[in-house]
Biotite code that builds the C-alpha atoms (Angstrom):
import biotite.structure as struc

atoms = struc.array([
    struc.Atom([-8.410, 4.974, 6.158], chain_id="A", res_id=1, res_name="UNK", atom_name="CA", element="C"),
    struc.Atom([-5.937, 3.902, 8.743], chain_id="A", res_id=2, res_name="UNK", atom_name="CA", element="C"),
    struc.Atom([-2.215, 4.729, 8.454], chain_id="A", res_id=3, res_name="UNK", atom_name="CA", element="C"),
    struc.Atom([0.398, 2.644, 9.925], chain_id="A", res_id=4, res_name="UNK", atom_name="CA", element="C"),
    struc.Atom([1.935, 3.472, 13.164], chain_id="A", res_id=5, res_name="UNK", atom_name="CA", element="C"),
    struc.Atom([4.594, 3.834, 11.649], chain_id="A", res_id=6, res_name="UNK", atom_name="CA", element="C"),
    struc.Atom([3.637, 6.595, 9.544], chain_id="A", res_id=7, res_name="UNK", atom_name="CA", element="C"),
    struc.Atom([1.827, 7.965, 12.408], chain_id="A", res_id=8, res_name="UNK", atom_name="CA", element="C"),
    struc.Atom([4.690, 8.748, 14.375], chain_id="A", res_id=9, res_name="UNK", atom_name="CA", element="C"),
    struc.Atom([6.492, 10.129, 11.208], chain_id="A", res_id=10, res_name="UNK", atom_name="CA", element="C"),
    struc.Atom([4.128, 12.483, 10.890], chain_id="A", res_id=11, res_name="UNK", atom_name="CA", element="C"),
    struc.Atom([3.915, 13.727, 14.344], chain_id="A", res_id=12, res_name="UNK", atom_name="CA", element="C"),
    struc.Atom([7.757, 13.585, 15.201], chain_id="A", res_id=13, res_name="UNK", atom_name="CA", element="C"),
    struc.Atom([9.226, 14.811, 11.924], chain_id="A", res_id=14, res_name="UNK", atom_name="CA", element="C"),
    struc.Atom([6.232, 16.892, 10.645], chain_id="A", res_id=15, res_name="UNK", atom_name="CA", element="C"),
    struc.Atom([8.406, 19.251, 8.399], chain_id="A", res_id=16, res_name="UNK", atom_name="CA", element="C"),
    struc.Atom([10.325, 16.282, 6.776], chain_id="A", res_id=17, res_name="UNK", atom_name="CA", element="C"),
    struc.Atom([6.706, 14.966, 6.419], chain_id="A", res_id=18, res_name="UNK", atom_name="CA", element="C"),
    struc.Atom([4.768, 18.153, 4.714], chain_id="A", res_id=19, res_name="UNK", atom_name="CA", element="C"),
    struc.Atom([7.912, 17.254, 2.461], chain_id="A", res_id=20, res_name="UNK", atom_name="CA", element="C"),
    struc.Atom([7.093, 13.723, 1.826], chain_id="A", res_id=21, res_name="UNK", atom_name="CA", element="C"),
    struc.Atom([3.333, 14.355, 1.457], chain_id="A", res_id=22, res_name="UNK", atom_name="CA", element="C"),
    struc.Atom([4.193, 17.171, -1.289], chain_id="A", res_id=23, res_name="UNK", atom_name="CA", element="C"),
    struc.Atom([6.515, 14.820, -3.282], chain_id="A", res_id=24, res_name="UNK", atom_name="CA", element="C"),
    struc.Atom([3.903, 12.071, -3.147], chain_id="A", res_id=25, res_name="UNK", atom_name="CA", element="C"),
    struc.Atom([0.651, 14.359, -4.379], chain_id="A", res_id=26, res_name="UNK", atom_name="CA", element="C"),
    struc.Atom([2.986, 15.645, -7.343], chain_id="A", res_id=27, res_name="UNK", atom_name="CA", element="C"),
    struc.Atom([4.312, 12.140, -8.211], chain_id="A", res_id=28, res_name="UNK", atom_name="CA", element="C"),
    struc.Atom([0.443, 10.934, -8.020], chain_id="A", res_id=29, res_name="UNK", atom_name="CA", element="C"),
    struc.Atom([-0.519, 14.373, -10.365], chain_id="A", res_id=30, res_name="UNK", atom_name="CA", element="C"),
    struc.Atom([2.032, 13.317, -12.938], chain_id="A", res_id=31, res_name="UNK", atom_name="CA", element="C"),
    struc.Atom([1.255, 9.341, -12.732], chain_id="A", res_id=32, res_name="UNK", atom_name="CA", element="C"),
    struc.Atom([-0.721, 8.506, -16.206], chain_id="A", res_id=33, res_name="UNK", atom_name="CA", element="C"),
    struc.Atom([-2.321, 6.111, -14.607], chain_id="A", res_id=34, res_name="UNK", atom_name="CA", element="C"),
    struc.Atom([-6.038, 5.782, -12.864], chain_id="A", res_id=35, res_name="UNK", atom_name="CA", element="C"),
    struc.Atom([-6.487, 5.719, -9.257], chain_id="A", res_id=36, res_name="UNK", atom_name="CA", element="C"),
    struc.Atom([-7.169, 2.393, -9.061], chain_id="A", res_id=37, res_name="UNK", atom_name="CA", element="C"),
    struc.Atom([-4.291, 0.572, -11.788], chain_id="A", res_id=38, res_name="UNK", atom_name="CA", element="C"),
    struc.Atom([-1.701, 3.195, -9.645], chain_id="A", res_id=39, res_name="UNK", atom_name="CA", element="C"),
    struc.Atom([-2.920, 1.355, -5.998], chain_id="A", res_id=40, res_name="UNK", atom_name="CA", element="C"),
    struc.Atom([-2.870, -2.112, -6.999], chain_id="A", res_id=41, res_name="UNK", atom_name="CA", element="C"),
    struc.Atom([0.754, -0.882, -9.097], chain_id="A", res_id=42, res_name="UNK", atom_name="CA", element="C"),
    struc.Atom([1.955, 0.425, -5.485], chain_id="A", res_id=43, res_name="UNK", atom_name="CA", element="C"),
    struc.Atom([1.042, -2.948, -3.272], chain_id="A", res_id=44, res_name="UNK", atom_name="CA", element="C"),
    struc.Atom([3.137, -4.930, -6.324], chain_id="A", res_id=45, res_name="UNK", atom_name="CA", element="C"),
    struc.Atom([6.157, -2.800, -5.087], chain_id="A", res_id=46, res_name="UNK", atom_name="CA", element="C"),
    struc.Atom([5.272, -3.010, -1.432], chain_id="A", res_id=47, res_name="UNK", atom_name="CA", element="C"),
    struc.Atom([4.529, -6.676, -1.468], chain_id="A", res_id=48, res_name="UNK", atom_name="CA", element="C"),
    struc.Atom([8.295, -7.395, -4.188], chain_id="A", res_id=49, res_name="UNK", atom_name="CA", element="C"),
    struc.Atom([9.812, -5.114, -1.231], chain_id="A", res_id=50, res_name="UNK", atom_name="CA", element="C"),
    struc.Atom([8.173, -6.642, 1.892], chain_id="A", res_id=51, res_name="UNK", atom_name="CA", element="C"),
    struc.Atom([7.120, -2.932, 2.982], chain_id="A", res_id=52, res_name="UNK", atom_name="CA", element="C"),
    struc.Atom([3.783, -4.158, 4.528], chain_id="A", res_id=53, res_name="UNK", atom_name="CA", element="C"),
    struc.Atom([3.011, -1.432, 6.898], chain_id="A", res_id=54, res_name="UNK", atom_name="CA", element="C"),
    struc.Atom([1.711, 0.821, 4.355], chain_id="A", res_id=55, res_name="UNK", atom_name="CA", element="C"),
    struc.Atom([0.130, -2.595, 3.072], chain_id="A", res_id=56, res_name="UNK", atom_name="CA", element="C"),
    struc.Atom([-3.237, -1.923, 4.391], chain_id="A", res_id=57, res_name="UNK", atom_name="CA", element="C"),
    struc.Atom([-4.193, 1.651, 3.800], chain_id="A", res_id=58, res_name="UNK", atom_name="CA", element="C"),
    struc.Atom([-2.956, 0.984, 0.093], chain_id="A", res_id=59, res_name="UNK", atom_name="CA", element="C"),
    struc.Atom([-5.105, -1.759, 0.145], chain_id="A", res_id=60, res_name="UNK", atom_name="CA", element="C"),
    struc.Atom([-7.989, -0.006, 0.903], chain_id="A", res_id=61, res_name="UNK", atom_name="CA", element="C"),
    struc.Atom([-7.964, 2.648, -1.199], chain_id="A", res_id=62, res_name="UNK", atom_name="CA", element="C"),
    struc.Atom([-7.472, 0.337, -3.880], chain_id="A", res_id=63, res_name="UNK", atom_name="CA", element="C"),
    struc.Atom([-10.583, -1.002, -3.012], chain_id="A", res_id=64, res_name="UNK", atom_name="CA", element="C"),
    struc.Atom([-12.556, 2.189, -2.694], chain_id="A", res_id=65, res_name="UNK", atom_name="CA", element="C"),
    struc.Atom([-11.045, 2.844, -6.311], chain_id="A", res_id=66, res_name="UNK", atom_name="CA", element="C"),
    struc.Atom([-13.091, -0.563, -7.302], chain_id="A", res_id=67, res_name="UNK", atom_name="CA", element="C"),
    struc.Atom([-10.702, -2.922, -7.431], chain_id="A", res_id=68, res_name="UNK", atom_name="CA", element="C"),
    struc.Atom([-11.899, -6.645, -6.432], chain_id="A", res_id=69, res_name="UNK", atom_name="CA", element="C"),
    struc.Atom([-10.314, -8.970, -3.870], chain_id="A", res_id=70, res_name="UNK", atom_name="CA", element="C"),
    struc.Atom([-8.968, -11.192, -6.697], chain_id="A", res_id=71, res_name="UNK", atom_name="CA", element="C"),
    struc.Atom([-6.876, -7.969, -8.258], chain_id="A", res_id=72, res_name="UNK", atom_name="CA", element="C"),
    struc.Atom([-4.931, -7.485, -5.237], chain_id="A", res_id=73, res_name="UNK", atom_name="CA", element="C"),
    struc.Atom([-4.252, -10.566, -4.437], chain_id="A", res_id=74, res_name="UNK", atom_name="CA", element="C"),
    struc.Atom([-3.375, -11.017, -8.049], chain_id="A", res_id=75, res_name="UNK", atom_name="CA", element="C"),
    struc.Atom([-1.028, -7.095, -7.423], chain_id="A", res_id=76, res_name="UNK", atom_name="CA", element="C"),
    struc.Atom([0.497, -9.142, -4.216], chain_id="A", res_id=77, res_name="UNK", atom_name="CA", element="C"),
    struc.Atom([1.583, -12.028, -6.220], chain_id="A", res_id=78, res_name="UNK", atom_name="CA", element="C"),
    struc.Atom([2.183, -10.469, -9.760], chain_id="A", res_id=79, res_name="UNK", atom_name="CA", element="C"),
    struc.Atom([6.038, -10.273, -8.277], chain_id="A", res_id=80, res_name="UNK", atom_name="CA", element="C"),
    struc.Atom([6.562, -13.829, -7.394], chain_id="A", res_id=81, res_name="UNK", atom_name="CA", element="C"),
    struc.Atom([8.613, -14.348, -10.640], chain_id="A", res_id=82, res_name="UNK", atom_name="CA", element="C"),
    struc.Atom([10.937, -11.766, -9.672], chain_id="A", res_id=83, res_name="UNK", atom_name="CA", element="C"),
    struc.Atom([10.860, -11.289, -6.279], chain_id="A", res_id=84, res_name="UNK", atom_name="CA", element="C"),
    struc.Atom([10.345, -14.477, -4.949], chain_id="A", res_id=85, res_name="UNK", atom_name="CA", element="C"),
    struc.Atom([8.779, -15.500, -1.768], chain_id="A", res_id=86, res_name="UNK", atom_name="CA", element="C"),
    struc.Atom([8.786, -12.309, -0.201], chain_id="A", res_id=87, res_name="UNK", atom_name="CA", element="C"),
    struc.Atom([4.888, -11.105, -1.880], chain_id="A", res_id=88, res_name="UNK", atom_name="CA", element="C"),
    struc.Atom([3.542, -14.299, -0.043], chain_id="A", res_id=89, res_name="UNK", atom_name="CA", element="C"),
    struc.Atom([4.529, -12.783, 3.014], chain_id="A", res_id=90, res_name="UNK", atom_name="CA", element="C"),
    struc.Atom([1.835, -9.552, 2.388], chain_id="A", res_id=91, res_name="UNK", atom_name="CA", element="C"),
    struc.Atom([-0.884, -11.954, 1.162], chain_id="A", res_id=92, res_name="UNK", atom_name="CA", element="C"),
    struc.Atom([-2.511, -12.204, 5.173], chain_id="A", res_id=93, res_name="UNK", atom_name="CA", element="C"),
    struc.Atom([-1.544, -8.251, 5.597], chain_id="A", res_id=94, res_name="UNK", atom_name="CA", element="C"),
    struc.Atom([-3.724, -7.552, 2.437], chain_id="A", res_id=95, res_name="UNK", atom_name="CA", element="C"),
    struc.Atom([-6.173, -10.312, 2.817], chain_id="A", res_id=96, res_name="UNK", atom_name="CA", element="C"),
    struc.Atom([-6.982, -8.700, 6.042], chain_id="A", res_id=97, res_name="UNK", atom_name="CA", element="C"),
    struc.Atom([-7.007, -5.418, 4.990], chain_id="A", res_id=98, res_name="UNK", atom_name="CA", element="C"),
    struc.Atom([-9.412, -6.132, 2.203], chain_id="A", res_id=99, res_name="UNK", atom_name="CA", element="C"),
    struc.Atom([-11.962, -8.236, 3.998], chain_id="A", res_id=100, res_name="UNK", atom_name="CA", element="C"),
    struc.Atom([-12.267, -5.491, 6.660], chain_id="A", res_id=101, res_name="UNK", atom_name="CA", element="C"),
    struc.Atom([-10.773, -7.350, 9.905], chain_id="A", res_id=102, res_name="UNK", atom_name="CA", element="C"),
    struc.Atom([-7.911, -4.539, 11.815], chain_id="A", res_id=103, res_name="UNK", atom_name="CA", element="C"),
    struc.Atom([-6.732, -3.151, 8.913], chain_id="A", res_id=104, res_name="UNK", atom_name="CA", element="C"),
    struc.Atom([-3.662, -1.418, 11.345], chain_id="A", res_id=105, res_name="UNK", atom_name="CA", element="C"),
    struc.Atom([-0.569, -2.719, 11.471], chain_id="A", res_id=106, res_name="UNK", atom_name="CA", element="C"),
    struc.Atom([2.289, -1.746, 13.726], chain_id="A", res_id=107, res_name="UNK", atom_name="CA", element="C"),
    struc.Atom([5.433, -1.095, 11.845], chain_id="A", res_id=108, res_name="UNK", atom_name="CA", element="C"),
])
């Protein structure tokens, strides 16, 4: 799966602060109660309510190598139009894209 550029470059600039983040993130993931799947379309709800897109797309696909359908994360984009507002319509193209395979990279 493709990572943003963004994350990219954090990885190879700030690799220590990085080995940091990646440890933090496996042990948050280890104590989530959640499946794989419910926890990836739960993470592009808080992306798309925070307009963090550039992870958008990697998120996206695991999501759908976890099983979920094109219809639950568009429905995980939207879900925080209530309370977020128009913001989650601006990740619908980044996941849309994502999803239906075109250049899932996207330059942060």
């Amino acid at each position: 799966m493709s990572v943003s550029t963004a994350f990219t470059c954090f990885m190879q600039e700030a690799p220590a602060q990085a080995a940091a983040w990646m440890q933090l993130a496996k042990s948050l993931d280890a104590a989530s109660a959640l499946d794989k799947k419910t926890e990836e379309l739960a993470y592009i709800a808080v992306l798309a309510a925070t307009g963090n897109t550039s992870g958008m797309p990697f998120h996206v696909l695991s999501a759908r190598s976890h099983g979920a359908s094109r219809q639950e994360v568009l429905s995980a984009v939207l879900i925080g139009l209530p309370a977020a507002g128009a913001v989650v319509i601006g990740a619908l193209p980044v996941a849309v894209e994502a999803y239906d395979g075109q250049d899932p990279s996207v330059v942060a």
